[in-house]
N, C-alpha and C positions, 0 to 999 in steps of 0.2 A: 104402709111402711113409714116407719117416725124415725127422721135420720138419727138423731139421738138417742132409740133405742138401738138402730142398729152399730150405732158406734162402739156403745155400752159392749155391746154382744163381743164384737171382736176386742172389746179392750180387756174383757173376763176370759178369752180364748176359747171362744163358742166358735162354731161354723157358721158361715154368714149363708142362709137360705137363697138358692142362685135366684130368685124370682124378685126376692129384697133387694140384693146385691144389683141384677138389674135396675130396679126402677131406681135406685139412689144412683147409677153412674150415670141414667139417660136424665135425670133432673140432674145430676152436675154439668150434663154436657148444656141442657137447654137451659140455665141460670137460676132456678130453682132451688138446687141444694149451694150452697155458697163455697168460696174458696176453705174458710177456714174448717168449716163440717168435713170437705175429702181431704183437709191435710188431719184432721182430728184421726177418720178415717185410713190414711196411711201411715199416720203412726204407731195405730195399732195394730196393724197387719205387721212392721217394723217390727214389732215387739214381741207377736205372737205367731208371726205366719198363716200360711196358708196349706192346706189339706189340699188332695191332687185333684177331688173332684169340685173345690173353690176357684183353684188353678184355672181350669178347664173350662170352669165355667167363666171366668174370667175373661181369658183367652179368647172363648167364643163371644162374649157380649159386646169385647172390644171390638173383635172381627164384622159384627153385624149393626155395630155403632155408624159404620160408614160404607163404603161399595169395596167388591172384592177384584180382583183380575182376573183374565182367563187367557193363557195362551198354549189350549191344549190342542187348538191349531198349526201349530209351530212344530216344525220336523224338529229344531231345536231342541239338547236339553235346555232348562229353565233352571236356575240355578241363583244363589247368590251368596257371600260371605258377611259375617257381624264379628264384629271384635265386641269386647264388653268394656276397653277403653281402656284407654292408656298412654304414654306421655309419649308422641314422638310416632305417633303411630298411624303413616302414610299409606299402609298397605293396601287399602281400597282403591285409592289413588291410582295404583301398579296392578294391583290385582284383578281389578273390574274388566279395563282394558286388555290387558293380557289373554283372561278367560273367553272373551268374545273374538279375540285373534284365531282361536281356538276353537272355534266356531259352535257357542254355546253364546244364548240368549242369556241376557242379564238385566233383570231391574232388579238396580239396586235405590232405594228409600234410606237414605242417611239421616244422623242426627247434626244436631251443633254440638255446643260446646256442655258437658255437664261434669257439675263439681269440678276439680283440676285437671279434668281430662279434655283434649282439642274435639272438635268437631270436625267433621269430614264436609259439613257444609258449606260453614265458617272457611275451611280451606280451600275449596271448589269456586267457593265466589271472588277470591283476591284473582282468580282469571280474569282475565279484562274482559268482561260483555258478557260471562259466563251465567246463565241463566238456571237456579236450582228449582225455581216455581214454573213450574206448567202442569197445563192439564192433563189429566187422565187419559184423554184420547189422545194426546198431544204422547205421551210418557208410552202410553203401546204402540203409539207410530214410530218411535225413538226404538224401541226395541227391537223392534220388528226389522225395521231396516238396516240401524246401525247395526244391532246386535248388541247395545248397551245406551242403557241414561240412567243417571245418577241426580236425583231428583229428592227433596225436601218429602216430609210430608204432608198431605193438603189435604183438604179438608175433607173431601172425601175418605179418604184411607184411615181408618181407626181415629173418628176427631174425640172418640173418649182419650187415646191412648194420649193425642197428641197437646187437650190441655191437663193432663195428668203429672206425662212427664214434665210441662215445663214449671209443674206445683214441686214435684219433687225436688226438681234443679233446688230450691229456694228454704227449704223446709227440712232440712235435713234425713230424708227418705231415700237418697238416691241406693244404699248399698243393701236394701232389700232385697233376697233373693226372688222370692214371687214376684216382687214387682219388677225387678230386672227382667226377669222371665217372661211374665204377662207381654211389658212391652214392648222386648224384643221378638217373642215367637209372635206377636196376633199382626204385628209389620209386617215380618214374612211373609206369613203365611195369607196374607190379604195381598201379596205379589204376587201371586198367582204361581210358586214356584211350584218344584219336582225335588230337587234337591239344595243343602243348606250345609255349608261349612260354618263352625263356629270358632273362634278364636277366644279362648279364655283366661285371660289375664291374671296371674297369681302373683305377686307381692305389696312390696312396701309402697307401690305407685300404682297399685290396681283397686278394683273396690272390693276383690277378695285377697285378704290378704295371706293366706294360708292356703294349699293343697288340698286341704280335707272343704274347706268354704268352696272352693273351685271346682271339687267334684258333687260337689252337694247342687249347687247351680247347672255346671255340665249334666248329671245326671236328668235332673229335673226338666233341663231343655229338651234332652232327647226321647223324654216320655211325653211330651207336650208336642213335639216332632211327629213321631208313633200316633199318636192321639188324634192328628190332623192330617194322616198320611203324605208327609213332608221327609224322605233321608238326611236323619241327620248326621254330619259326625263333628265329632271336639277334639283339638287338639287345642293343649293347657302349655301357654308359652309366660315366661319371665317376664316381668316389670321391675325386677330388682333396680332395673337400670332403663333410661328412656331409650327406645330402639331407634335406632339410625345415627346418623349425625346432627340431626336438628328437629327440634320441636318448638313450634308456632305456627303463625300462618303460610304466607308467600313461601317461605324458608322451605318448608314441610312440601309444598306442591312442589317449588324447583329440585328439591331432592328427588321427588316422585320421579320425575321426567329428566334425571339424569340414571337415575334406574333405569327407564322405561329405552332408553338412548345407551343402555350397558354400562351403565357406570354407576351404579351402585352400590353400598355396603355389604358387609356380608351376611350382618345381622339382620338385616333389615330383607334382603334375598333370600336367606335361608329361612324367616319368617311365610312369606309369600310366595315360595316355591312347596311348602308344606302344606299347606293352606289348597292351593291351586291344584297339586298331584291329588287331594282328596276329591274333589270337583270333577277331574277331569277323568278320574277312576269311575266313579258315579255316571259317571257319561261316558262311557265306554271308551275315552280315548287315551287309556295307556292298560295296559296288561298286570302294570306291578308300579311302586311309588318312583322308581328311580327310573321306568318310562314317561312318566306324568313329568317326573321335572325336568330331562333331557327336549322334551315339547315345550316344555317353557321358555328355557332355555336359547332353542332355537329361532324362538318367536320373538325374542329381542333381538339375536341376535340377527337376524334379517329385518326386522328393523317395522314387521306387521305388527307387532305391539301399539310403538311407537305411532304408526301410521292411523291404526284405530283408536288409540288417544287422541292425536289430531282432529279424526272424524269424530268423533264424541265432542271435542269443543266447539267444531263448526254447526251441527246440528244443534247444540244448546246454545247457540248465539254468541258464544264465545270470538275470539280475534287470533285465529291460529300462529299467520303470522306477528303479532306479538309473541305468541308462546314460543316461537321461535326464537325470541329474543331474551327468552326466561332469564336468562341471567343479568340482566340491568334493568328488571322491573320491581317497583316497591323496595327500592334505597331508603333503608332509616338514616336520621337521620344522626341518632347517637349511636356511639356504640365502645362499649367497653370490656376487657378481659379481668377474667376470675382466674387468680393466680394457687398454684399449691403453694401451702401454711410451713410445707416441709419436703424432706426428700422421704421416698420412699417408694411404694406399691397401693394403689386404689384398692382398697378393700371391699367399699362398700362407700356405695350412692343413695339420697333420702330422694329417692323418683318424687314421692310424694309433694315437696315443699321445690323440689324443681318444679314439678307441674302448676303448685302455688305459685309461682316467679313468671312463669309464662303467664297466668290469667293478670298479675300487677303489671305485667310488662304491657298488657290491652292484647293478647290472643286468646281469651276466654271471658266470661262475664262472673260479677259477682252478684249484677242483679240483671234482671231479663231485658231491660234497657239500655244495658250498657252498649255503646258501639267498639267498636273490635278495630284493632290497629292492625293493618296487611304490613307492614313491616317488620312486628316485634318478634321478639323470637330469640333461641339458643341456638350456638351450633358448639358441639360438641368435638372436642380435640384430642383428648384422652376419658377413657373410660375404666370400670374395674376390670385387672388384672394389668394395666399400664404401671408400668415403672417413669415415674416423675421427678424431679430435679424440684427445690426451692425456689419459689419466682416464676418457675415454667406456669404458661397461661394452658388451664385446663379447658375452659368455653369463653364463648363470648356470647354477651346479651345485647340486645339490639332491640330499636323502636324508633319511636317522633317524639318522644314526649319524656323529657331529662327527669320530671318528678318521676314519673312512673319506674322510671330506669333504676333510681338512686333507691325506691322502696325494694324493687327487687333484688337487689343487689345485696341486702341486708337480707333477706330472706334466705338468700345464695351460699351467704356467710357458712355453716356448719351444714350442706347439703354432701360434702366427699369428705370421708374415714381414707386417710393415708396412712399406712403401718407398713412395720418393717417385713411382715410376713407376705407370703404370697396369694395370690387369690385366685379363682375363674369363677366364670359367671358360666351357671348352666340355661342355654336360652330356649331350647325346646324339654317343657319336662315330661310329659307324654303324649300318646295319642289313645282317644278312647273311639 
């Protein structure tokens, strides 16, 4: 195999031969094929796709790139949810915990931050002590007993997938359908799960931005699902607008855990209670969707949610009691409000260049070096279909660092359409 011819090959829209396709991703992983050969490499999948038996094979080479899991020991179902990302978007955060209150195993393998979207990593680590790196045997003892960890990926677990994606971060590859695909099903499905909710993201703040992009992706996940005998289901939710009150770091956690403690949005609830009825359907613990979420429901609101959040922080070396104290940790220390231009009705939000304003603000990276501010971040005041007043402050943005503040700010500038007509925001658009 001559990386160069195989580049050629996909860049003409030939099928890449799984045996080729192997040995060029196991010399990328061992230093062999270089960075710029597999970004060569992912721009023409980019450009041309991939066929289902490329997919698969993809899929699979990632999966035996590294060790797999196994807990079909576990009276537990095994279970986990992926969003494909999006601005504001805490639900793992709520949802992880919530599931295992519910007494379903959960390893969940998160990412960080890519292109304008947060990472659940990134999030997880502004916990004081909170530890995303551990081992393998470390990550099924976490499982096992908590009933949930929420862990990076290492190097063991697909280390093709893992220095792939962080080429795509940089390269302009991330909204690849295949490659979205590849690297979120060969994760999963190296967790060792049973069943898989997927979250997929459709607009101007997603990396699909259309419906018909979203089922094309969705579809594809669920034959890739099928293919590794993994249940999967999709349910295709809104980015028009960033879900919750706040997207960044610390921000984004304490919103979590004032969810998690019943105080939460609705959007943001109604997200993760959808998500969750599918899961817990799969696992035989509700009859129909509106039993799944009345169990959810309950699980906050007696407070085992909450309680198994705790125990998930204490077991990952976290500092509970700090977490108890979420709300006066990671104080920015700038912080300014973004005023409506006019009176009228929020029509419409650019998710997208908000998302842009949280990574200038330091809750995302623009290069794989960059260190990440735990205090930046948006919080959200009025959204579309809010009727606003001239001068009224729509969000505020927050951080350490006044440069960074004043770039985003300018980015901020033309991110809400104010008209005099009325709006709504649809934020579940189906379920498949």
């Amino acid at each position: 195999m001559i990386p160069a011819e195989l580049i050629k090959r996909k860049r003409d829209g030939l099928s890449l031969p799984r045996e080729d396709l192997k040995q060029f991703i196991q010399d990328y992983v061992n230093g062999t094929v270089t960075d710029y050969q597999m970004a060569a490499l992912l721009m023409a999948i980019y450009f041309n796709g991939m066929t289902d038996d490329e997919l698969f094979s993809l899929v699979e080479i990632m999966l035996n790139s590294g060790e797999r899991m196994d807990f079909s020991h576990l009276d537990s179902y095994v279970a986990d949810k992926h969003s494909t990302g999006g601005v504001g978007d805490k639900v793992s955060i709520i949802l992880g915990p919530l599931l295992a209150a519910a007494g379903l195993a959960i390893p969940m393998i998160s990412g960080r931050s890519l292109g304008h979207t947060g990472g659940t990593l990134d999030k997880l680590e502004t916990i004081p002590g909170f530890q995303v790196d551990v081992s393998l045997a470390e990550f099924k003892r976490l499982v096992e007993t908590v009933g949930i960890a929420m862990i990076g990926q290492t190097s063991e677990i697909c280390p093709a997938d893992k220095k792939m994606y962080a080429l795509r971060d940089v390269t302009g590859t991330v909204e690849s359908i295949p490659l979205i695909c590849g690297s979120i099903m060969s994760k999963k499905i190296a967790e060792g799960i049973r069943g898989l909710v997927l979250d997929v993201k459709v607009g101007n703040g997603a990396f699909m931005k259309n419906y018909h992009d979203a089922q094309r992706l969705g579809n594809m996940l669920q034959r890739v699902g099928r293919a590794f005998d993994v249940t999967t289901d999709v349910v295709y939710t809104s980015m028009n607008q960033p879900l919750g009150r706040t997207a960044g770091l610390w921000c984004e956690v304490n919103e979590a855990i004032e969810a998690l403690k019943g105080d939460g949005p609705e959007d943001l609830l109604t997200v993760t209670f959808e998500l969750g009825a599918r899961l817990l359907m799969q696992a035989g613990k509700g009859n129909n969707r509106d039993e799944a979420i009345d169990l959810q429901k309950e699980l906050i609101r007696s407070g085992k949610a909450y309680e198994t959040f705790l125990n998930m922080v204490a077991a990952q070396h976290g500092r509970p009691d700090e977490v108890e104290r979420h709300a006066s940790l990671h104080q920015p220390r700038h912080k300014t409000a973004v005023q409506a231009n006019r009176s009228g009705t929020i029509t419409k939000m650019d998710t997208y260049h908000i998302g842009l304003a949280t990574v200038e603000l330091g809750s995302g990276r623009k290069k794989t070096t960059d260190r990440l501010d735990p205090t930046a971040g948006i919080e959200f005041l009025r959204k579309i279909g809010d009727e606003v007043q001239t001068g009224e402050t729509l969000f505020y943005c927050f951080n350490s660092d006044q440069r960074k503040l004043q770039s985003a700010l300018r980015i901020l500038e033309e991110t809400v359409t104010i008209e005099d007509s009325p709006a709504n925001h649809r934020l579940i658009l189906s379920k498949a």
